[in-house]
C-alpha positions, -999 to +999 in steps of 0.1 A: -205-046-147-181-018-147-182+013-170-158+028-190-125+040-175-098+068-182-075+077-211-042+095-196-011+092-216+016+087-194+055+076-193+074+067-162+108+062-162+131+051-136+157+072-112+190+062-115+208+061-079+234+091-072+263+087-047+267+101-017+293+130-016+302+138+018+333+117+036+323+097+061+283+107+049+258+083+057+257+073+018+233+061-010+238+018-003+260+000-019+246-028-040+253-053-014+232-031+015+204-029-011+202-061-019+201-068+019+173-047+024+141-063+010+124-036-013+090-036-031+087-024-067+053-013-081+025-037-086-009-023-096-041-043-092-073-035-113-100-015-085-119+015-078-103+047-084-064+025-092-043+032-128-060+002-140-096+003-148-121-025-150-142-014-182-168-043-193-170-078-195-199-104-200-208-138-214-225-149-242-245-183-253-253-195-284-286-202-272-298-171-266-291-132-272-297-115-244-279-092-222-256-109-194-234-079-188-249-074-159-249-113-148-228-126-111-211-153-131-189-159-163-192-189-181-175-210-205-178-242-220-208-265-220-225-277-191-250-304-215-220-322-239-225-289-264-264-279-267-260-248-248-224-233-255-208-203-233-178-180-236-169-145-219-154-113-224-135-085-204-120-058-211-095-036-188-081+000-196-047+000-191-038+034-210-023+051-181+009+025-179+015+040-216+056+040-214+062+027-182+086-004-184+062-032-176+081-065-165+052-087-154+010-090-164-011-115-150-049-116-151-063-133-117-096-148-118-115-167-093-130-201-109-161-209-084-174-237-104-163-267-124-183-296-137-152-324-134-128-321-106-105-349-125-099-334-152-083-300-150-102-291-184-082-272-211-094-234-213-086-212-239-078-179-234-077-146-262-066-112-270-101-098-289-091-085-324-118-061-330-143-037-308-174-050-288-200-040-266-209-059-233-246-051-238-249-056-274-228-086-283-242-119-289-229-152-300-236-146-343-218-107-341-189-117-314-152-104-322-127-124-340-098-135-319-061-138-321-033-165-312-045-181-276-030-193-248-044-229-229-045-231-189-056-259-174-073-257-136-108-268-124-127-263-092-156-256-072-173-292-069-189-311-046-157-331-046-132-301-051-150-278-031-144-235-034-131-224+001-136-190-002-118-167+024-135-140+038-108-118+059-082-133+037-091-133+001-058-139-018-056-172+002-089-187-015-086-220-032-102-204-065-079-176-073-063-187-108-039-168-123-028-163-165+002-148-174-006-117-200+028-103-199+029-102-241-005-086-241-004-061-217+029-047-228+017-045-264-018-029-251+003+001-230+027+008-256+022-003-291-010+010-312-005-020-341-020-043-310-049-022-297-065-032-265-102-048-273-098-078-242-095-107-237-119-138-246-127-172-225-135-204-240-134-239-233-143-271-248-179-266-265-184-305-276-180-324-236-188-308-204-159-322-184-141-284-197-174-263-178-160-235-152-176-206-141-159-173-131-166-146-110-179-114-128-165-083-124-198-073-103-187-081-067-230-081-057-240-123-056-255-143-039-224-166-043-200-171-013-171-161-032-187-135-052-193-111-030-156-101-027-139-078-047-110-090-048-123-119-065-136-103-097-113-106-125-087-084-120-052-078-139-022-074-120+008-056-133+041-050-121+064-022-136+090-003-131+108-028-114+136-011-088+113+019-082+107+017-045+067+032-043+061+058-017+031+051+004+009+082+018-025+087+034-047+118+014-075+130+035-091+148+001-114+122-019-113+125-055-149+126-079-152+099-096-167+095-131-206+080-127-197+083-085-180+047-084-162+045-063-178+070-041-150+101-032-131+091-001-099+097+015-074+068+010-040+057+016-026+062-017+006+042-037+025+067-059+052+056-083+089+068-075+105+064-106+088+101-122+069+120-099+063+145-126+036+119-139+015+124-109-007+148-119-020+127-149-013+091-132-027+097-099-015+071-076-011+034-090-032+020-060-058+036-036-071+016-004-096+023+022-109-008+048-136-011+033-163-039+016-145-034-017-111-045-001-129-068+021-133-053+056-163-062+060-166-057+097-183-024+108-179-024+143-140-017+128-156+015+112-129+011+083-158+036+059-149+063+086-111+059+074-095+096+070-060+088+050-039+074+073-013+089+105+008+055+101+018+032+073+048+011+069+054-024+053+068-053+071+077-086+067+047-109+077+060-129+107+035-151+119+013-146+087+042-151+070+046-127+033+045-088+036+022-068+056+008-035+055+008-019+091-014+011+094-037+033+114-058+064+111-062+089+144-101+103+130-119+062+124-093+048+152-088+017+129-056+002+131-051-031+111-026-056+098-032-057+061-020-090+033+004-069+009+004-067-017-032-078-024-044-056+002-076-075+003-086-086+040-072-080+075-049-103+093-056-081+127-076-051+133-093-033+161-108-002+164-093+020+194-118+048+193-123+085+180-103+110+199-077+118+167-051+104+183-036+076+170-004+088+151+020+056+152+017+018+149+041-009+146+035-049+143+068-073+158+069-106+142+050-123+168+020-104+156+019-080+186+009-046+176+019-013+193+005+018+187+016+056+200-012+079+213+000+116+212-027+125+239-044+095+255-040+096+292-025+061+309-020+052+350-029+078+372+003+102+369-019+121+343+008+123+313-008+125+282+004+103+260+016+068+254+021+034+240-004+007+240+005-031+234-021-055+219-015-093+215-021-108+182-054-126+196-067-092+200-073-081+167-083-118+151-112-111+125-149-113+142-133-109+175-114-079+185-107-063+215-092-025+225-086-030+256-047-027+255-025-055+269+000-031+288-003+005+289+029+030+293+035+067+293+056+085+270+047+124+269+036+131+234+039+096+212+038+103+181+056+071+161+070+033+180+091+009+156+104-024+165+139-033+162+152-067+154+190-065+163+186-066+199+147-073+199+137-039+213+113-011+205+122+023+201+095+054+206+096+090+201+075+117+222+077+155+226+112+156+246+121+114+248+136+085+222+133+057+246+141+023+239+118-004+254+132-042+261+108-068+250+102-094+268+072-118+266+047-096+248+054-070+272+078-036+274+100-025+301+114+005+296+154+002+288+170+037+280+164+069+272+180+102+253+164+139+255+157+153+222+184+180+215+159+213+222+149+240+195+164+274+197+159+288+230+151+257+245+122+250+235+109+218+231+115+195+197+084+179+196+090+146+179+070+133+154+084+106+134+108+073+137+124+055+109+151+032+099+180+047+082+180+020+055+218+012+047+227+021+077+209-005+103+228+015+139+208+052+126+172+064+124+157+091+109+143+116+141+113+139+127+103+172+147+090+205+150+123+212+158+136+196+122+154+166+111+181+145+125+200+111+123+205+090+155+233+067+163+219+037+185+255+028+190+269+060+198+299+046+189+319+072+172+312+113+173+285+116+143+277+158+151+303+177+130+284+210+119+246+221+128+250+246+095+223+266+116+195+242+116+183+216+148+200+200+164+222+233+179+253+222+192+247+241+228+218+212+229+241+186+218+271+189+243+280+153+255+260+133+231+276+142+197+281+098+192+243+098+192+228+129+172+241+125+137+245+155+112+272+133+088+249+125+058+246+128+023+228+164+011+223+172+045+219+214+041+190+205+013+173+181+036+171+202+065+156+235+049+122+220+069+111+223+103+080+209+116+084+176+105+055+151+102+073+120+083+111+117+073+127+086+057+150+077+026+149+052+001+175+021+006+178+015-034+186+054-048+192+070-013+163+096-019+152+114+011+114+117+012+095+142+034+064+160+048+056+189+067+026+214+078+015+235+107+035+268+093+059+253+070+059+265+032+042+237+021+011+236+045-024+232+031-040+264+029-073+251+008-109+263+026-115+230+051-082+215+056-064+207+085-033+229+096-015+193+099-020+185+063-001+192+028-007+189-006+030+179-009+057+154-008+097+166-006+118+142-025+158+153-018+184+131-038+220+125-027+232+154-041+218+186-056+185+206-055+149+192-035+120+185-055+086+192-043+060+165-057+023+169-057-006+147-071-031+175-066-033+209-051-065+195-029-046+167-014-044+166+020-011+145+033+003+139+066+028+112+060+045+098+031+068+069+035+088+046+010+068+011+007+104-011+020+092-043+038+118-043+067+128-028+099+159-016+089 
C-alpha cells in the first residue's frame, strides 16, 4: 500500500485576463475567440510524485484481524449471506490544493469483481470521522463514520465479465466513478472537516451487494490489477479557466522512501499563480512508463529524458484529447489518452541520436516528426520530416521505418493546419508549408527566415498557433521571436524596436513577418528561443530559452539547451520569470490548449 505523503500549504488563485493595448495589436481574445478555442483547465489525478498523494488504504473482516494493508484487492460486503463481513478504507492527502478553488472531486475505482451481475448492488460510501491506521485497524477498533453517499454498479462476472484494457486503461469496463466534490473541498480548505478517508461498505446480510476493488498496490496477479491507473485514485479539477502549461524537466526530483524512483518527466504546472510552484511542484508528472501503463520496452519509455515536443490535440480518430509528444535522448514518440494519461494510442521508438525535437499528430492519426540532424535521400542535408501512418505505431506492433521521408535543413518543430489541410515546418533558414494529400506531403511554399544581424542565420526552433488569431504563428529562433501572417494579407512589420526581425531582412515581405502585437518590446527581450506560444484565455505569452541567454542552466551536469525557467509576459506590463526549482532542467514549456489554432 502506499505511505504517507506531503504537507505543503498552498493557495492558487486565478489570473484575470488584461487587454491588449496596441491599435491594431494582435490582442488578448475576445470572449467569443476563447470560447472558440477549446482550452483545458487543471485536473489532477492521484500518482507518483503528482499534488495528490495516495497515503493508505486496506480492508478489514470481521472474521479476522489481521493485516490486509498490503492485500491486491479491496473488499466489501459479504460473499456467504453475512458470516464473513468486509469493508475498506483509503485515505488520500490532498493538503497541497489548500485554497485553490476546487470545482469538481471524483474518486475512480476499478470494481474487478461482483457476485450478482443483476443486481447493481447498493454500496455505501463514507468520509471517516476519526484517525486510523491501515496496519493496525481491525473490525472491533474501526473509525466512526459520517453521512454517506449510495452508488449502485456491479461487475466482473462470469456473466458481466471485467475487460480490462491494457494500452488503454481509462476505456476499461470496471472504471467506476463517485462524486466527492463536498468532501474534497471541505478536506483542502476547512479544518472543522479534517481529512481521515473515505470508508466502503455494502450490504453485510445477502451477497448479491459483494464487489471487490482494486488496491492501491498496482503488483497482482489480477488482469486488471496490475495497472496503475486502476488503483483507486481521486481526480480533482480546480481552478477552472487556468489554462496549465505543459513542460518536459530533464532533473528528477528524490522522492520520500524512493517511490517513485527520481526521473525526468514531463511536468503539468498550474497557470493561475506561478508563485506557488516552489511549494506545489507541478500538479501532474508523466513518464511512459509501467506506472502509466507503457508497458512495452522495446518503446524504451524508462529511458524518457523530459520531453523536446508536447502539445495537446483533439483526438481525431481516437476521438477525446490527445497528448502528442516526443523526447530526442529515448527516441519515443507517442500519442497519449489526455487527460488520463494512462496508455498509448500510437507509439514507436525512432532511435537515439538526440534528435527528435518536433512531433505533430493530424486527425487521421498520422504522425510527423522533425529531425534537426537526421540525414534523408542522398543530397546529404541534415535534417528533416518523417511521416508515419497511424498503423505504424498500433500497440505491440510498431514500426520506425518512416512512410515518406523529406528534407528541411535543420527541423526543429512541424504542426498541422486545419484551414486548408496543410502542414507547416520550421528549419534553420525555411517555414515551408507542405500540401497533404493521402497520408503523404508535397511540398507547397516556402518563406526564408528574416536573418539575424549581419546575416546570419535565424535558426528556427519553434512553431505555434497564435491562438485568437487563426492566419498567425508564433516563429521561435536563435535569432528571437516573431509573428507570421499565413495570409500576408495586409503589412503586419511596423517597427523592429531593435530586436529580429531587422527591417533590411524584411524588405518585400512586411504582409508576412508580423511585429503588431500586444507587449511586444517585453516579449522580445530573448534571443535564442527554444519554445514560444501564448495562452488563448488571458493572452499570456509563455517562453523558454538557453544556450547563452540569461536564463540558461548553469548547474554542474546540465545541458547548455536547458533552463531552470519559464517567461510568462502578460498583455501589458513587466515579464515574470517562473521557476519550480533551481535544478530543473527545461527545454520547452507550452500552454496545455487542445487545438491547432
Amino acid at each position: 500500500m502506499a505511505a504517507g505523503g506531503g504537507v505543503v500549504l498552498l493557495a492558487s488563485m486565478l489570473v484575470p485576463a488584461s487587454q491588449a493595448a496596441k491599435t491594431g495589436a494582435t490582442a488578448v481574445p475576445t470572449a467569443a475567440v476563447a470560447a472558440a478555442t477549446p482550452t483545458a483547465s487543471p485536473m489532477a489525478q492521484t500518482g507518483p510524485g503528482n499534488i495528490i498523494d495516495r497515503s493508505q488504504d486496506t480492508y478489514i473482516s470481521n472474521v479476522d484481524n489481521a493485516d490486509h494493508s498490503q492485500g491486491r484487492i479491496l473488499h466489501v460486503g459479504t460473499p456467504d449471506k453475512g458470516t464473513t463481513k468486509y469493508r475498506s478504507f483509503m485515505r488520500f492527502d490532498v493538503s497541497k490544493l489548500r485554497g485553490a478553488p476546487i470545482s469538481k472531486a471524483t474518486l475512480r475505482v476499478y470494481n474487478s469483481y461482483v457476485s450478482d451481475c443483476a443486481a447493481k448492488a447498493w454500496m455505501g460510501v463514507y468520509p471517516v470521522t476519526k484517525p486510523w491506521d491501515q496496519s493496525t485497524i481491525t473490525w472491533a477498533n474501526q473509525p466512526t463514520v459520517g453521512a454517506g453517499k449510495g452508488t449502485w454498479f456491479g461487475i466482473g462476472n462470469t456473466n458481466c465479465p471485467v475487460v480490462p484494457n491494457k494500452t488503454n486503461p481509462a476505456a476499461s469496463n470496471g472504471i467506476q466513478r463517485i462524486d466527492v466534490t463536498d468532501w474534497v473541498k471541505a478536506w483542502a480548505d476547512d479544518a472543522s472537516f479534517p481529512n481521515y478517508g473515505i470508508r466502503f461498505s455494502a450490504q453485510e446480510d445477502v451477497s448479491t451487494g459483494y464487489k471487490d476493488f482494486c488496491s492501491m498496490d498496482p503488483v497482482s496477479a489480477d488482469s486488471a490489477c496490475n495497472a496503475a491507473y486502476n488503483a483507486p485514485t481521486l481526480e480533482v479539477e480546480f481552478n477552472t479557466g487556468s489554462t496549465p502549461i505543459i513542460s518536459g524537466n530533464a532533473h528528477g526530483k528524490p522522492y520520500p522512501g524512493g517511490r517513485p524512483a527520481a526521473h525526468a518527466a514531463l511536468e503539468f504546472l498550474d497557470s493561475a499563480d506561478p508563485d506557488v510552484w516552489p511549494a506545489s511542484g507541478p500538479y501532474q508528472r508523466w513518464i511512459p512508463d509501467a506506472d502509466h501503463s507503457v508497458f512495452d520496452t522495446t518503446l524504451k519509455g524508462d529511458d524518457w529524458e523530459g520531453g523536446t515536443s508536447h502539445k495537446l490535440r483533439p483526438g481525431g480518430t481516437y476521438g477525446g484529447q490527445v497528448l502528442v509528444t516526443g523526447d530526442g535522448p529515448s527516441g519515443f514518440i507517442g500519442v497519449i489518452p489526455y487527460p488520463s494519461l494512462a496508455g498509448y494510442h500510437w507509439a514507436i521508438n525512432v532511435g537515439e541520436p538526440s534528435d527528435v525535437h518536433g512531433v505533430e499528430m493530424l486527425p487521421d492519426g498520422t504522425v510527423i516528426a522533425a529531425f534537426a540532424s537526421r540525414v534523408f535521400g542522398s543530397a546529404g542535408i541534415a535534417g528533416g520530416l518523417a511521416v508515419y501512418s497511424k498503423a505504424q505505431g498500433a500497440p505491440g506492433n510498431w514500426s520506425a521505418t518512416p512512410v515518406q521521408a523529406t528534407s528541411l535543413a535543420g527541423a526543429h518543430e512541424v504542426l498541422y493546419d486545419p484551414s486548408s489541410n496543410s502542414v507547416w515546418a520550421v528549419g534553420d533558414e525555411l517555414l515551408v508549408r507542405y500540401d497533404y494529400v493521402d497520408g503523404r506531403l508535397k511540398w507547397g511554399k516556402s518563406w526564408p527566415l528574416p536573418q539575424q544581424a549581419g546575416a546570419k542565420k535565424a535558426y528556427g526552433h519553434d512553431l505555434t498557433p497564435v491562438y485568437g488569431n487563426p492566419d498567425r504563428l508564433w516563429v521561435g529562433a536563435n535569432a528571437g521571436m516573431v509573428q507570421f501572417s499565413k495570409s500576408g494579407a495586409t503589412d503586419c512589420y511596423d517597427d523592429s524596436q531593435g530586436t529580429w526581425p531587422l527591417p533590411q531582412y524584411v524588405t518585400g515581405a512586411e504582409n508576412h513577418w508580423c511585429t503588431n502585437y500586444a507587449n511586444r518590446a517585453e516579449v522580445t527581450k530573448r534571443t535564442l528561443i527554444k519554445s514560444v506560444g501564448n495562452d488563448p484565455i488571458t493572452g499570456r505569452v509563455i517562453s523558454t530559452c538557453s544556450q547563452g541567454c540569461p536564463e540558461t542552466q548553469t548547474n554542474p551536469d546540465t545541458n547548455i539547451w536547458e533552463t531552470a525557467i519559464i517567461r510568462i509576459i502578460p498583455t501589458s506590463g513587466p515579464q515574470s520569470l517562473a521557476s519550480y526549482s533551481t535544478d530543473d532542467r527545461r527545454y520547452k514549456a507550452t500552454w496545455a490548449v487542445p487545438a491547432y489554432q
